[in-house]
C-alpha positions as CSV (number, residue, x, y, z in Angstrom):
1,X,-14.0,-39.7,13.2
2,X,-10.2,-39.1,13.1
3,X,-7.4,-40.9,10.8
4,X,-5.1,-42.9,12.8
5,X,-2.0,-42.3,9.6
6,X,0.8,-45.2,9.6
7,X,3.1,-43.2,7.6
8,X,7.1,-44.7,8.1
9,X,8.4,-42.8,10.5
10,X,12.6,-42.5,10.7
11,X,15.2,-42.2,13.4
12,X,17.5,-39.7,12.0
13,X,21.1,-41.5,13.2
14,X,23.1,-38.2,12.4
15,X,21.0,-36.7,15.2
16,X,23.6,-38.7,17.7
17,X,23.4,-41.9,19.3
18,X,23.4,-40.1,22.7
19,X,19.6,-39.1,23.6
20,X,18.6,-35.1,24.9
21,X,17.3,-35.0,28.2
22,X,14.5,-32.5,26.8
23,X,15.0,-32.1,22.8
24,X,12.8,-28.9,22.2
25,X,12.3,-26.1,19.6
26,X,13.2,-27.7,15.9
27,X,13.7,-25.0,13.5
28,X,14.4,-25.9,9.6
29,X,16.8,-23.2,8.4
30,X,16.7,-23.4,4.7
31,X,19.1,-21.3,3.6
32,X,21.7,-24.2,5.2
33,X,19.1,-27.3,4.4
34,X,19.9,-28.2,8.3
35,X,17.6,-28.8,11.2
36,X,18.4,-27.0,14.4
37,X,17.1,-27.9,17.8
38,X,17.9,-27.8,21.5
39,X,18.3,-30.3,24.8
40,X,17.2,-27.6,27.1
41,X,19.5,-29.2,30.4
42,X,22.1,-29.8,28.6
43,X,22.6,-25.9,27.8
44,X,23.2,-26.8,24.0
45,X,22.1,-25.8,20.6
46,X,22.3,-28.5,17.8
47,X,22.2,-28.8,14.0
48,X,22.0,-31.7,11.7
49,X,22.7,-30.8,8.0
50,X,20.4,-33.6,7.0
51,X,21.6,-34.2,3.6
52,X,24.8,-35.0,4.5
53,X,24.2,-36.0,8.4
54,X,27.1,-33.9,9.7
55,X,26.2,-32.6,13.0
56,X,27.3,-29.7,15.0
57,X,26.6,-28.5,18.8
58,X,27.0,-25.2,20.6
59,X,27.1,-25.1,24.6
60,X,25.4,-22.1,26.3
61,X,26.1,-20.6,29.8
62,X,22.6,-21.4,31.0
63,X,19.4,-23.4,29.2
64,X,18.4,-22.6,26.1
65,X,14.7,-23.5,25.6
66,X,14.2,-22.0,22.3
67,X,15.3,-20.4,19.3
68,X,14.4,-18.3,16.2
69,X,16.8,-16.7,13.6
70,X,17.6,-13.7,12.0
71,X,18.5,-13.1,8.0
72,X,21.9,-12.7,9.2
73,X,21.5,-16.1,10.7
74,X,22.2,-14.9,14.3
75,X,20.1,-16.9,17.0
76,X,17.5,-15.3,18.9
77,X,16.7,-17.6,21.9
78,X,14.8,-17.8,24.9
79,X,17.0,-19.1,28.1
80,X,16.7,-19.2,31.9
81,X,17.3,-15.4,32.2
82,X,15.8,-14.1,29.4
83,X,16.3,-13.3,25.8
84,X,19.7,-13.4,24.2
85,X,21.1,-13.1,20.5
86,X,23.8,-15.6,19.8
87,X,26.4,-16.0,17.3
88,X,27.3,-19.3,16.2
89,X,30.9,-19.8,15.6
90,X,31.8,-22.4,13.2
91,X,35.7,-22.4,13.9
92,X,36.5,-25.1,16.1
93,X,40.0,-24.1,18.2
94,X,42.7,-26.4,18.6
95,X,42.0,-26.3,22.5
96,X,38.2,-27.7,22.0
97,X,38.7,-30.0,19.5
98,X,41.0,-32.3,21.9
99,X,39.0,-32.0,24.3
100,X,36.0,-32.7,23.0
101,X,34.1,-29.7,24.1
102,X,31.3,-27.9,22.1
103,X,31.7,-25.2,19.9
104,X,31.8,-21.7,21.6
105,X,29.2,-19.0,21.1
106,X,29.3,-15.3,21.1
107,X,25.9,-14.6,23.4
108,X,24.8,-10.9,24.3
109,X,21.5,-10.4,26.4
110,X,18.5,-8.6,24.6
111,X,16.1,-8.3,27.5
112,X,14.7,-9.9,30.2
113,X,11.4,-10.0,32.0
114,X,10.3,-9.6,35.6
115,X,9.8,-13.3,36.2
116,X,6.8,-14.3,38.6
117,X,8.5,-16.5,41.1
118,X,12.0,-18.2,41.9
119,X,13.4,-20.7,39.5
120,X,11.5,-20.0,35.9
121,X,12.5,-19.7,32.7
122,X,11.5,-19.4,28.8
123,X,10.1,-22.1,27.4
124,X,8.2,-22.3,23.7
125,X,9.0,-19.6,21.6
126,X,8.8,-18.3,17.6
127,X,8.7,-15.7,15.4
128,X,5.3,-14.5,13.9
129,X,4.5,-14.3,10.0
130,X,5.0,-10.6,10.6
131,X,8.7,-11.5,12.3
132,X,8.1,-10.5,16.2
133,X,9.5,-13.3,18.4
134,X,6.7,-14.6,21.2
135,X,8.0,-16.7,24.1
136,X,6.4,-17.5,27.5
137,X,7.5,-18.7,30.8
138,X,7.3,-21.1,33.1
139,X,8.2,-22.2,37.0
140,X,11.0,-25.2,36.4
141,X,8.8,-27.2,39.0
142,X,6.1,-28.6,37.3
143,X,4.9,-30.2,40.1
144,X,4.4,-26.8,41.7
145,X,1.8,-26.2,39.1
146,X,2.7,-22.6,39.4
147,X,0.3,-20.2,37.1
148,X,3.1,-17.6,37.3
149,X,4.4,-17.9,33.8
150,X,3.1,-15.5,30.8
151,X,3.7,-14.8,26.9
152,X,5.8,-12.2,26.0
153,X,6.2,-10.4,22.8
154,X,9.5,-9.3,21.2
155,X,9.4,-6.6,18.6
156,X,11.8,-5.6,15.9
157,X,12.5,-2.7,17.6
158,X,13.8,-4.7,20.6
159,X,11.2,-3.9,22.7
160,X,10.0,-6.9,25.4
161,X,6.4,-6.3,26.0
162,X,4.5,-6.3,29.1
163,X,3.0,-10.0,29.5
164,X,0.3,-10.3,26.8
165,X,-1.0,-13.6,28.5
166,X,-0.3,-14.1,32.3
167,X,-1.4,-17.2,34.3
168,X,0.3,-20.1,32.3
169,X,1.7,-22.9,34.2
170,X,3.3,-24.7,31.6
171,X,3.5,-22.1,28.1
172,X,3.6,-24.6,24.3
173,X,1.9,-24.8,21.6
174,X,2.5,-21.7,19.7
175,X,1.2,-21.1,16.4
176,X,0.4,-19.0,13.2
177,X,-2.2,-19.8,10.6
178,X,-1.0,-19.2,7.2
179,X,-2.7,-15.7,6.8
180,X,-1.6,-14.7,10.3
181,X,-4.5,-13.8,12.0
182,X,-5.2,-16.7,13.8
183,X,-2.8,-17.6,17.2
184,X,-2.5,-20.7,18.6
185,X,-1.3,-21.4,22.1
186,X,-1.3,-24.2,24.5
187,X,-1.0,-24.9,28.6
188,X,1.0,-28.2,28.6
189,X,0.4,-28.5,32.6
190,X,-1.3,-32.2,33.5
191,X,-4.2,-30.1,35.2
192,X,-4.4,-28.2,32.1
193,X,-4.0,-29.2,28.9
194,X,-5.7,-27.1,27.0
195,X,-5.3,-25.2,23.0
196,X,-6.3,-21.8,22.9
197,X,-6.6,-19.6,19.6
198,X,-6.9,-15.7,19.6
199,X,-8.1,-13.7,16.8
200,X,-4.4,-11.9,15.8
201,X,-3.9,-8.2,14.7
202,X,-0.6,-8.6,11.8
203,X,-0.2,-4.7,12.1
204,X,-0.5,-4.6,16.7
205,X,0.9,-7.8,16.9
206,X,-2.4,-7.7,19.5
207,X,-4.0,-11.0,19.9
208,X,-7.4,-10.9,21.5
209,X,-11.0,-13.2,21.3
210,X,-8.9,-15.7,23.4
211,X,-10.8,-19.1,23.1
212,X,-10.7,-22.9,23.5
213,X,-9.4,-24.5,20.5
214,X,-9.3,-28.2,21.6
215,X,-9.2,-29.5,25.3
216,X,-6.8,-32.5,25.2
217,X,-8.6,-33.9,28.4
218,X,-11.2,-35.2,25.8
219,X,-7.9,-36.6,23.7
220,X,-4.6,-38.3,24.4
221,X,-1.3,-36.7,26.0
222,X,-0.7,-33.6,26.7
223,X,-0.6,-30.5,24.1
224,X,3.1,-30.1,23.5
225,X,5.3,-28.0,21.0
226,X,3.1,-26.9,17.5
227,X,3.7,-26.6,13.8
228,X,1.0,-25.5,11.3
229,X,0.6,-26.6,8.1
230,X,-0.4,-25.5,4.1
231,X,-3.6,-26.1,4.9
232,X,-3.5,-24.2,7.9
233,X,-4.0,-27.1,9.8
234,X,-2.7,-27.5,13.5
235,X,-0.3,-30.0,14.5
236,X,0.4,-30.5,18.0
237,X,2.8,-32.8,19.7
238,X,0.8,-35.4,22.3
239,X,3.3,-35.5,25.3
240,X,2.9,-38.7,27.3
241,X,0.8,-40.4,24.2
242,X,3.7,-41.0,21.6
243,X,1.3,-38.9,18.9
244,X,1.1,-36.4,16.8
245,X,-2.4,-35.0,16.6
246,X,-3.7,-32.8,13.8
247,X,-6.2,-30.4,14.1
248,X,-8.2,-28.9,11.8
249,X,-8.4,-24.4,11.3
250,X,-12.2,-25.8,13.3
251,X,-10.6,-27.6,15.6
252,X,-11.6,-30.8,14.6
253,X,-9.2,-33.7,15.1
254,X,-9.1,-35.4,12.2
255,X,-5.7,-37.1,12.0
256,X,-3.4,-39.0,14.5
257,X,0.0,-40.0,14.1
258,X,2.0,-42.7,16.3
259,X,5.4,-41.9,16.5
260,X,8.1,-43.9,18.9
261,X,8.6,-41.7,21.5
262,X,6.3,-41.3,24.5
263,X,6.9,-38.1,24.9
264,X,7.2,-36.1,21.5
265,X,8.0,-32.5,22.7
266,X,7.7,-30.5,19.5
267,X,7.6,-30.9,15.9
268,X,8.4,-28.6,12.8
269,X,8.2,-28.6,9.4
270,X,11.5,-28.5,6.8
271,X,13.3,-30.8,4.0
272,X,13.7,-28.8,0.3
273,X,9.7,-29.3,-0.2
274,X,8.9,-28.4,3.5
275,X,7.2,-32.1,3.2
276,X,8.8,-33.6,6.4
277,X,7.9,-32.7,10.1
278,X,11.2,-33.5,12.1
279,X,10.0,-34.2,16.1
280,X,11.9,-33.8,18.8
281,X,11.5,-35.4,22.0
282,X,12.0,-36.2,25.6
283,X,13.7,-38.6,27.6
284,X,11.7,-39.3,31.1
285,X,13.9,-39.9,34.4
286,X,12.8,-43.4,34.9
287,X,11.3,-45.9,32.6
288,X,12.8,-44.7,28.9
289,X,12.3,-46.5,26.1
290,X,15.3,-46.6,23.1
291,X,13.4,-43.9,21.5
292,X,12.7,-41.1,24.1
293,X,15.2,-38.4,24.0
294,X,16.0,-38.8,20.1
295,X,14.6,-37.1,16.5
296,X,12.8,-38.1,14.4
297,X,11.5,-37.9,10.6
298,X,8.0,-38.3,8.9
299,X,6.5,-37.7,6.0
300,X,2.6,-37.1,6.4
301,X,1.7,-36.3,3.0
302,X,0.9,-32.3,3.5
303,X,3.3,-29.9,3.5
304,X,4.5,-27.0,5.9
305,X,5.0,-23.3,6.1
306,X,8.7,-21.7,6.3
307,X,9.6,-20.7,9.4
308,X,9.6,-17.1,9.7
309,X,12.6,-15.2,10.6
310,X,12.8,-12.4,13.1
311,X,12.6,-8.8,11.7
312,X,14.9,-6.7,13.6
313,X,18.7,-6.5,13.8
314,X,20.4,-8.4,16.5
């Protein structure tokens, strides 16, 4: 029997009064204290420094779906054409600031793959414990229900790999386990909705024993964005439920957590004790609610695992 947990669950204001469109990829940075996420539409990066709720925003020249940093603190994100290391500027110029605009960016392409069909892009994506970014891709249309997207592997030699998993229609869900030898991925398509782990090799980056972790047609929502905790336990972001679902290393769900979105897209660990999971979320075309397309802050009483950073030199 799962724990349906009531914990208080907070709309962080500094986030913006305006809602993303599709509010993806969280990533607590610690060495700012700041949350950084994306609105994938939009084409825009955005941090909140949550101590202080000052809030900054960087426009891209296409979508940005997500992002991992280096230890120089230069972005490594996934977009529509591929993979692309970007420097965030902090200067704002005189030009910008009356109008209003975004910060700029410095943006250089890293690599690209040979994408499947027309009109995909990159979707969930992170770094491993060893530092190698993983992202997948997807056809835009999910209607299409297109299996053409696949999981990629980026080394810290700034190599793309050859697709490691092919026949994804909609890529989430990835995942470490604290030791790293456990991977966790998920197929967020309606007419899949399905966790997978793989046995992981830290030293190949190889995953293989690829099997059904939890099957979210026997739960609610669909299995969204991912964050693992201390305890090695997996949570997973219910899209279309307005839950969080926590699944044991077994894959046992043994805690569920309402939060006030319908759609919560992906969720990630951060604050100083890595003891708050910040989730992003969507807003849906018709029929939102006040609290689709914002972010939000809980407490669940475990804590999380730092986010890794890439390896390599952007």
């Amino acid at each position: 029997m799962s724990a349906t947990l009531n914990p208080r669950v907070e709309r962080l204001e500094g986030a913006g009064q305006a809602p993303a469109a599709t509010g993806e990829s969280p990533v607590w940075r610690a060495a700012e204290q700041a949350l950084y996420w994306v609105d994938i539409p939009a084409c825009k990066i955005v941090r909140l420094r949550v101590d202080s709720g000052q809030r900054s925003e960087w426009r891209l020249p296409e979508q940005v779906a997500c992002i991992a940093f280096d230890r120089h603190g230069t972005v490594l994100a996934g977009c529509e054409t591929g993979l692309f290391a970007l420097t965030l500027s902090e200067a704002v110029s005189a030009a910008s600031a009356a109008s209003g605009e975004p910060l700029a960016t410095s943006v250089r392409k890293l690599a690209a793959p040979e994408f499947g069909a027309d009109g995909m892009r990159f979707n969930d994506g992170r770094c491993d414990r060893q530092g190698r970014f993983w992202s997948g891709t997807m056809v835009q249309n999910m209607a299409a229900a297109n299996p053409a997207g696949a999981l990629y592997r980026f080394d810290a030699q700034g190599v793309l790999s050859a697709p490691v998993v092919d026949a994804l229609i909609t890529q989430n869900g990835l995942g470490w386990s604290p030791d790293g030898t456990t991977m966790y991925l998920s197929d967020s398509h309606p007419s899949r909705r399905l966790i997978w782990a793989f046995d992981y090799d830290i030293e190949s980056g190889e995953p293989r024993n690829r099997r059904v972790f939890a099957d979210l047609h026997h739960h609610a929502g669909r299995p969204d964005g991912a964050a693992v905790d201390a305890d090695g336990c997996y949570w997973i972001c219910a899209n279309d439920a307005g839950l969080l679902l926590r699944f044991t290393p077994e894959g046992k769900l043994d805690r569920q957590l309402p939060v006030p979105p319908t759609k919560p897209a992906m969720c990630a660990f951060g604050g100083r004790d890595l003891d708050t999971l910040f989730v992003t979320s969507i807003r849906p075309a018709t029929g939102a609610s006040e609290h689709d397309g914002h972010l939000f802050a809980v407490r669940p009483g475990v804590t999380g695992l730092a986010e890794p950073e890439f390896a390599g030199e952007l």
